[in-house]
LUMKOL-548013 format. One line per field, with one value per residue (C-alpha): residue number from 1; residue in three letters; z, x, y. Coordinates in pm, 1 decimal. Example, Ala and Ser with C-alpha at 12.3 -4.5 7.8 and 13.67 -1.06 7.14 Angstrom:
REM LUMKOL-548013
resi c(1, 2) $
resn c(ALA, SER) $
c3 c(780.0, 714.0) $
c1 c(1230.0, 1367.0) $
c2 c(-450.0, -106.0) $
//
This chain:
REM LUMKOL-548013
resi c(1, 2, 3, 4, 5, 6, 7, 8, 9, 10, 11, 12, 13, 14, 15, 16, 17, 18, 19, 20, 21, 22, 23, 24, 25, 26, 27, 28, 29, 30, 31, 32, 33, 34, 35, 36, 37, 38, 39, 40, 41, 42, 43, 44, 45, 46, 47, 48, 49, 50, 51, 52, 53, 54, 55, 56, 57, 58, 59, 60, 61, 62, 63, 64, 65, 66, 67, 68, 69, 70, 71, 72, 73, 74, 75, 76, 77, 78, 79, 80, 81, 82, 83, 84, 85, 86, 87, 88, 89, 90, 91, 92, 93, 94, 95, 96, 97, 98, 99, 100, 101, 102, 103, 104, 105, 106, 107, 108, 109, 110, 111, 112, 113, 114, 115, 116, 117, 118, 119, 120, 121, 122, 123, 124, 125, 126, 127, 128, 129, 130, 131, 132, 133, 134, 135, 136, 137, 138, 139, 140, 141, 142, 143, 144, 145, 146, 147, 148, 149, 150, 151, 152, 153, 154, 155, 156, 157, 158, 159, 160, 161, 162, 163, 164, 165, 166, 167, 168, 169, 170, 171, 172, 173, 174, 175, 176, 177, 178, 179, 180, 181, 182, 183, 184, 185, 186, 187, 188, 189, 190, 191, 192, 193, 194, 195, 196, 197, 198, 199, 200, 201, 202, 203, 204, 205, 206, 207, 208, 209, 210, 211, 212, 213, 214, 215, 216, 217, 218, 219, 220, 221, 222, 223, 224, 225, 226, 227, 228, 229, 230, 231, 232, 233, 234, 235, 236, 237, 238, 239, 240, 241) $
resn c(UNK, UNK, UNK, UNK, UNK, UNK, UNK, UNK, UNK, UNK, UNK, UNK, UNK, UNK, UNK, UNK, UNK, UNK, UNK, UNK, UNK, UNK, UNK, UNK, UNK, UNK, UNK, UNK, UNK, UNK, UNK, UNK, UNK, UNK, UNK, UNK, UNK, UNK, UNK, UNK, UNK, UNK, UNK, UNK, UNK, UNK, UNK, UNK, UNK, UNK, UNK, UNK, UNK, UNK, UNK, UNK, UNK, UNK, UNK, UNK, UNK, UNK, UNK, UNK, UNK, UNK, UNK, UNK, UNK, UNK, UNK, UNK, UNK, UNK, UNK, UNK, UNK, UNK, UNK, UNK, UNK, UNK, UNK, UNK, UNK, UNK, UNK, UNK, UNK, UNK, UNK, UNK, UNK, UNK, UNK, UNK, UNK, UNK, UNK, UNK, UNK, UNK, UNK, UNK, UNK, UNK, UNK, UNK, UNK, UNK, UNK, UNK, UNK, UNK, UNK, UNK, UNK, UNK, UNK, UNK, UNK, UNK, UNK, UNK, UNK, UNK, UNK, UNK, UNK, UNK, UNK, UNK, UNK, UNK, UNK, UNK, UNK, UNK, UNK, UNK, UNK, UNK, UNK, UNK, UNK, UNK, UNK, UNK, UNK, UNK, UNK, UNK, UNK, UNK, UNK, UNK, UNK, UNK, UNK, UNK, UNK, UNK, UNK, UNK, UNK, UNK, UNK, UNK, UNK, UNK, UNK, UNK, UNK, UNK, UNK, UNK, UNK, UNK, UNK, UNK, UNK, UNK, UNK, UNK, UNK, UNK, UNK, UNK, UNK, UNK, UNK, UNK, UNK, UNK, UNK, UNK, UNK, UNK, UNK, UNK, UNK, UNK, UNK, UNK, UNK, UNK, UNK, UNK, UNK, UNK, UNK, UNK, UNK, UNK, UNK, UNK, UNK, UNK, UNK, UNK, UNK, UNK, UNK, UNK, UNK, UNK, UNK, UNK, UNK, UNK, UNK, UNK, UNK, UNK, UNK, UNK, UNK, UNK, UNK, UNK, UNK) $
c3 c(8821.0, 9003.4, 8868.4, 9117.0, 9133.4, 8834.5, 8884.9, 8564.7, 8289.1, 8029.6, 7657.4, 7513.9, 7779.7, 8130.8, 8431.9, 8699.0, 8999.4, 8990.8, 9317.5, 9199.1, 9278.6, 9020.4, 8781.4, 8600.2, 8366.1, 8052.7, 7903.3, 7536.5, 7475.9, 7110.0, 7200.0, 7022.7, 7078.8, 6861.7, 6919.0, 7304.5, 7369.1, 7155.6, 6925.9, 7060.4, 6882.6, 6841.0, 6632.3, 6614.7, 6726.1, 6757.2, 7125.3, 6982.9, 6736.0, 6973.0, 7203.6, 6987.4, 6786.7, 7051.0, 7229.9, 6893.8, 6854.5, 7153.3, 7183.9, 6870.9, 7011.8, 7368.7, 7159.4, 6967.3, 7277.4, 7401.0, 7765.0, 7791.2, 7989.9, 7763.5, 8031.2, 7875.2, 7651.0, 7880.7, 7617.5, 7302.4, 7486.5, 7810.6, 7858.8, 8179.3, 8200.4, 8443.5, 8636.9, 8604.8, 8684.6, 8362.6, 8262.4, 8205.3, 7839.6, 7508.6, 7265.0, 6903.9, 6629.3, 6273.1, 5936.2, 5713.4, 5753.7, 5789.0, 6125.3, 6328.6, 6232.5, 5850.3, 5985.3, 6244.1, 6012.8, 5660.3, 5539.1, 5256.5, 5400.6, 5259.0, 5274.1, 5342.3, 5643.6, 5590.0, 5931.4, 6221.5, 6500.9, 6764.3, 7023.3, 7379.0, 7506.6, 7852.8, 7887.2, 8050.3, 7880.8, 8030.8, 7877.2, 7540.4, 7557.5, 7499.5, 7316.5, 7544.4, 7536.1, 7749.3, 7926.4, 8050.9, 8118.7, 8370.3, 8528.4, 8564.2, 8745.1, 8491.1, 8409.9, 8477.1, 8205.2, 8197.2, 8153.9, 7911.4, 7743.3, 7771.1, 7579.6, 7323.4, 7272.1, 7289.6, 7085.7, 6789.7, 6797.0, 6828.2, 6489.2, 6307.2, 6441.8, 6367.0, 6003.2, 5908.0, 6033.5, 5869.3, 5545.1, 5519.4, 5593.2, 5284.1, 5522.7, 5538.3, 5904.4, 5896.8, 6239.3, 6598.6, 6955.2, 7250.0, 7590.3, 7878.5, 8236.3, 8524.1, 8657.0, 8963.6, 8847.4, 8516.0, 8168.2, 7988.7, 7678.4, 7817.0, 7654.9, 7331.3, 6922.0, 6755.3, 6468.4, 6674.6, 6808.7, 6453.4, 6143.6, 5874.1, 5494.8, 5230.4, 5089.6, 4706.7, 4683.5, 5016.7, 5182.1, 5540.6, 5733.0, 6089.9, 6310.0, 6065.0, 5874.0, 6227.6, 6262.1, 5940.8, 5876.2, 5585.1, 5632.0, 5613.9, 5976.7, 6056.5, 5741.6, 5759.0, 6087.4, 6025.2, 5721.4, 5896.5, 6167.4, 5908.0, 5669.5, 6039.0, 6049.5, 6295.5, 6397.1, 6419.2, 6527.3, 6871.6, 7035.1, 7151.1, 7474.3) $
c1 c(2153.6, 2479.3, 2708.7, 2819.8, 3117.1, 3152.3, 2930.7, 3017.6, 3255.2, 3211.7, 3358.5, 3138.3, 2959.8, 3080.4, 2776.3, 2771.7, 2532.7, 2373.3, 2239.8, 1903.5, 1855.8, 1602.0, 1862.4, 2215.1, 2442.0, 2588.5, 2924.2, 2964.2, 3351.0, 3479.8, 3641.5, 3541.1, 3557.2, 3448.7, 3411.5, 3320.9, 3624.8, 3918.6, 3900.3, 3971.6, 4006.2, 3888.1, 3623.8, 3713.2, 3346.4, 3172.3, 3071.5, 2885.9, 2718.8, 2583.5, 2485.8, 2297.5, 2165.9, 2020.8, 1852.7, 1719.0, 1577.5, 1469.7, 1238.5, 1064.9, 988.1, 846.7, 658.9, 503.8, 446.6, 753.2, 890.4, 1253.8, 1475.2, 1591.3, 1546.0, 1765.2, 2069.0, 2362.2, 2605.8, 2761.4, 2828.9, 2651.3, 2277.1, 2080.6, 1893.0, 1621.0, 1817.5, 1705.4, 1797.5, 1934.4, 1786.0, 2101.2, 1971.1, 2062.4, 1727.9, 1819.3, 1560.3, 1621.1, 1478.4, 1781.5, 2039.6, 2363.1, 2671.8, 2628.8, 2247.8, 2408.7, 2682.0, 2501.0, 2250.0, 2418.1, 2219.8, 2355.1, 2420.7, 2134.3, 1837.3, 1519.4, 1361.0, 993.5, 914.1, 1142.9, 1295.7, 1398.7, 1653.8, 1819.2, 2148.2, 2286.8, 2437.1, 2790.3, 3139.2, 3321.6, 3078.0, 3049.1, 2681.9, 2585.4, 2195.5, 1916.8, 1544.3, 1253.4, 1279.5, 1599.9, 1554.4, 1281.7, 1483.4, 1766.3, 1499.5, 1655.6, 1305.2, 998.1, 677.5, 511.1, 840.0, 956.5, 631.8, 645.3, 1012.7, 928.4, 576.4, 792.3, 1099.1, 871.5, 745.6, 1085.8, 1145.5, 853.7, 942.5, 1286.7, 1249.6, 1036.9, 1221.0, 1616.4, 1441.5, 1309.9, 1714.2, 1738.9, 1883.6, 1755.6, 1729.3, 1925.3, 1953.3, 1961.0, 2037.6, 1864.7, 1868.2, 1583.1, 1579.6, 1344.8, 1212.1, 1022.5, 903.3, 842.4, 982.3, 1159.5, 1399.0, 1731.1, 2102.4, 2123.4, 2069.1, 2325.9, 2555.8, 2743.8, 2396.2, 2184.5, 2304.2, 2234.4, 2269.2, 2240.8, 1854.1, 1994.8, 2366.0, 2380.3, 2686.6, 2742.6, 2703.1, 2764.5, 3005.1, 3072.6, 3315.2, 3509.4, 3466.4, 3565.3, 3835.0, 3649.0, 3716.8, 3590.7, 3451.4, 3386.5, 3255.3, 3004.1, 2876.2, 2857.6, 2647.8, 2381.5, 2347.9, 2350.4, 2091.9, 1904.0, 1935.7, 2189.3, 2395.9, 2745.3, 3041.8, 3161.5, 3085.3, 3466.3, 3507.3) $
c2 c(25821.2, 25723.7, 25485.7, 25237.5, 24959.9, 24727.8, 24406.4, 24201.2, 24210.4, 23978.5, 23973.3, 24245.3, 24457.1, 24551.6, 24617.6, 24836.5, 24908.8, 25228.0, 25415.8, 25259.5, 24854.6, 24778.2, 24923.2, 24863.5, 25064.6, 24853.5, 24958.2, 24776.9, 24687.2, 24686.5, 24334.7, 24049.5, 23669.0, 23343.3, 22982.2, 23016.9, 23270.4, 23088.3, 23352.5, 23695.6, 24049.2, 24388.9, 24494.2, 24955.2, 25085.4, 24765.5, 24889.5, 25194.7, 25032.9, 24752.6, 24975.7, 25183.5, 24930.5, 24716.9, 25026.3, 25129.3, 24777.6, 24736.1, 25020.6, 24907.6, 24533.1, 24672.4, 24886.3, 24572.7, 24387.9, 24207.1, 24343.5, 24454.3, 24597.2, 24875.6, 25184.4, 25480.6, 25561.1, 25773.4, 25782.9, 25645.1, 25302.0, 25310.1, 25215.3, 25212.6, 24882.0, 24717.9, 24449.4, 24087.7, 23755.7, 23597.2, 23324.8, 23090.6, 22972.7, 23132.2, 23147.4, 23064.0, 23097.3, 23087.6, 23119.3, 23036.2, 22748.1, 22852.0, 22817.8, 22498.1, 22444.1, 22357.6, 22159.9, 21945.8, 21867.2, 21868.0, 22085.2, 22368.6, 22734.2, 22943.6, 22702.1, 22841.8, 22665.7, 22552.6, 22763.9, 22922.2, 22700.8, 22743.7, 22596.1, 22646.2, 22629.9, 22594.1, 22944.0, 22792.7, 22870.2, 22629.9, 22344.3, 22553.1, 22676.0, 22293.6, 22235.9, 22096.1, 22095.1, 22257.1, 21926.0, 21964.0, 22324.2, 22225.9, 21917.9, 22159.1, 22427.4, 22675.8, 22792.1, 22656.2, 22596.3, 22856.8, 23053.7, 22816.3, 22871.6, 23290.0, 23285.4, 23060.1, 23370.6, 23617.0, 23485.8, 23419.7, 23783.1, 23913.4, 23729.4, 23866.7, 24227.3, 24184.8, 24046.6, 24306.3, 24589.3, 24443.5, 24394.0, 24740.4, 24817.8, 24560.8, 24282.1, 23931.7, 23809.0, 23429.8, 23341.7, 23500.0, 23428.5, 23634.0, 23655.4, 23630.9, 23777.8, 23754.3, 24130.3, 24122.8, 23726.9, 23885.8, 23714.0, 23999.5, 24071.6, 24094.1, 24143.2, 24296.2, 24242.4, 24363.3, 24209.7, 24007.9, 23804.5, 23814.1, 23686.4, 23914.1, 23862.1, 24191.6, 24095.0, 24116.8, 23997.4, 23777.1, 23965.0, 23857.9, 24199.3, 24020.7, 23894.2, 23550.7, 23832.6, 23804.8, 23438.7, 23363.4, 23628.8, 23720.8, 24070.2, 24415.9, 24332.6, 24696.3, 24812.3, 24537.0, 24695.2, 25049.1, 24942.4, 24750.8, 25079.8, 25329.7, 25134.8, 25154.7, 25510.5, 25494.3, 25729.1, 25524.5, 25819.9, 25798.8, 26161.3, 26266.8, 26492.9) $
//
């Protein structure tokens, strides 16, 4: 496969066009922002982990059920991909308490939540990602029911899968955001799952082994995620030419 002019660059991944229209190449970037962008760094290797991580990840979840558009690993930080039509909302679910779910609702860090939930946000930087509900989704024609109703399926299943999968790594699943696309009309997985999308705690001492050790210059930021991909079995050394 051919790859074509950059489409996209955004603050983790870069896109290209490939010689094949239903497909796109994604290039992870070791840059890393916070707090919609007013935070900027670099994370050394982050883009090989992510990439590897997610495809990893991803080919367990289409294996349990859940579309994606994971097509094939190219390299250490490149992945060919099937390209969709974003769906302009991030998907949050979580199972713990903890970033703006605590401080919105007062609620201590570390609570166990009686079930998951779940909640959208209006994938737009320049109005911060704001919260809505399926409601406005649909008044917005940024997806319609029965998609609405296909992400909420399938972001519940990625939960389970993913929950089951970290805590065999010893990692308890806190929080996550995902991503949705449109393939030929078809509701898939899109983006990636990775440390800087999933909050993820050590299962016995309650380290934070995600991107919070950037946001809140706790440190030890890269240690954190060459931990969670080799307790994945992940190989985490960028191949040199």
């Amino acid at each position: 496969m051919q790859k074509g002019e950059q489409l996209y660059e955004g603050k983790a991944k870069k896109v290209f066009l490939t010689d094949d229209p239903d497909a796109l190449i994604v290039s992870y970037k070791d840059d890393a922002t916070a707090f919609n962008g007013q935070k900027k760094g670099t994370i050394t290797g982050k883009g090989v982990i992510n990439n590897r991580m997610s495809n990893y990840l991803f080919q367990i979840i289409e294996r349990e059920g859940v579309p994606t558009h994971y097509v094939q690993e190219i390299s250490d930080r490149e992945t060919v991909v099937r390209k969709v039509e974003i769906v302009p909302l991030e998907v949050i679910i979580r199972n713990v308490a903890a970033g703006s779910f605590s401080k919105r609702l007062g609620i201590s860090e570390g609570t166990e939540l009686a079930e998951p939930t779940i909640e959208f946000s209006y994938k737009n930087d320049e109005l911060e990602d704001p919260l809505i509900n399926s409601y406005f989704a649909k008044a917005l024609k940024l997806a319609t029911q029965d998609e609405l109703e296909t992400i909420k399926k399938y972001a519940f299943m990625v939960n389970e899968i993913l929950k089951v999968e970290f805590l065999k790594a010893g990692l308890r699943l806190i929080d996550f955001k995902i991503e949705f696309g449109r393939f030929h009309g078809k509701i898939i997985l899109a983006d990636e799952i990775s440390p800087d999308t999933c909050r993820l705690w050590d299962a016995k001492t309650g380290d934070k082994l995600d991107k919070d050790r950037f946001r809140r210059d706790l440190g030890n930021v890269e240690e954190a995620y060459i931990e969670v991909a080799k307790r994945l079995g992940i190989k985490v050394e960028e191949e040199k030419e």
